[in-house]
N, C-alpha and C positions, 0 to 999 in steps of 0.2 A: 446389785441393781441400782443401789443407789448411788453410785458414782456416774449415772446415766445424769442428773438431778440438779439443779443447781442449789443451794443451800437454804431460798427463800422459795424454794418451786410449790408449787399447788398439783395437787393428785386429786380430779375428780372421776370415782370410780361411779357404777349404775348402782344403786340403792345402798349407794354409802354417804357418808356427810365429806365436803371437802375435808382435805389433807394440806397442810401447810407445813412445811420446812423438811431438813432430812429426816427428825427421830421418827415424825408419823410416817412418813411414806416408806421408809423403812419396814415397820411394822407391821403397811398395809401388805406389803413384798413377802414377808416374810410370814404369815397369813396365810396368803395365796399358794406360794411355792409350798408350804405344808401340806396343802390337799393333793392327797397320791392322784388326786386326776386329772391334775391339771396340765394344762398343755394349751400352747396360746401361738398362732400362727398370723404374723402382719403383712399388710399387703398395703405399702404405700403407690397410693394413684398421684399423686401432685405434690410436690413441692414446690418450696420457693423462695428467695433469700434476697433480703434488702438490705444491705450495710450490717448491722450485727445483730440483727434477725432475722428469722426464718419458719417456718412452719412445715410439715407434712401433717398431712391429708390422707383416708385411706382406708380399710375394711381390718377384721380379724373376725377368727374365729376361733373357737377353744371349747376344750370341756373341764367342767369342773364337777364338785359333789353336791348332790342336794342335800336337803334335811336327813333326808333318806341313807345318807351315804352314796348313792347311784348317782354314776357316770350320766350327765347332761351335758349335752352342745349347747351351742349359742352362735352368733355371730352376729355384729356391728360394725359402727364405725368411729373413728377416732379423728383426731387434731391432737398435735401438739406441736410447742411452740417453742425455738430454740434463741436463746440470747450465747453470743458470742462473749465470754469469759475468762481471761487469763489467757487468749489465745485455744480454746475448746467451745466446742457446742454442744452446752447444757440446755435439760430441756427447765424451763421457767412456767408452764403450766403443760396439763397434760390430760384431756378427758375423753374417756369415750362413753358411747350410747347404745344398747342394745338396740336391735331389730326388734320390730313388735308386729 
C-alpha cells in the first residue's frame, strides 16, 4: 500500500494523530489490514489535475472491529491529493472523515 505514498506524504486517519512519511503510514496499513473485518470500498465523485497535481474527492465505506471484536460499518469521505513524481502519481497527503 505504500507504494500508493510518496515518501514525505501525510496519512490523516479519523481518531488517529497525523501520519508523516512511509515507516508510519506503513504501519498505520498494516494495522488496519490485520483486522479480519476489514474491507474498505472507494467511490471517487471528482477529480482534477493541474500540471503536477491533482486531487480526488469522494465517499467510502467499510467495516472494521470494535473494542468488542464485532464487525461495524461506517462510511465517509475522503480527499487526497496527488503530486506528480519521477513520472507517477503519488498520493502527498491523504484524509478522510467519518459520517457522523
Amino acid at each position: 500500500m505504500t507504494a500508493f505514498y510518496a515518501p514525505n506524504a501525510t496519512l490523516m486517519n479519523p481518531q488517529a494523530a497525523a501520519m508523516t512519511g512511509l515507516a508510519a503510514i506503513h504501519a498505520a496499513w498494516r494495522e488496519i489490514f490485520a483486522d479480519p473485518n476489514f474491507a474498505l470500498n472507494f467511490s471517487a465523485s471528482e477529480t482534477q489535475i493541474s500540471g503536477d497535481l491533482a486531487y480526488v474527492r469522494g465517499t467510502y465505506n467499510g467495516t472494521s472491529s470494535n473494542a468488542a471484536k464485532q464487525a461495524v460499518t461506517g462510511s465517509g469521505s475522503y480527499v487526497t491529493v496527488f503530486r506528480k513524481l519521477r513520472g507517477h502519481w503519488l498520493a502527498v497527503a491523504d484524509i478522510s472523515t467519518p459520517d457522523r
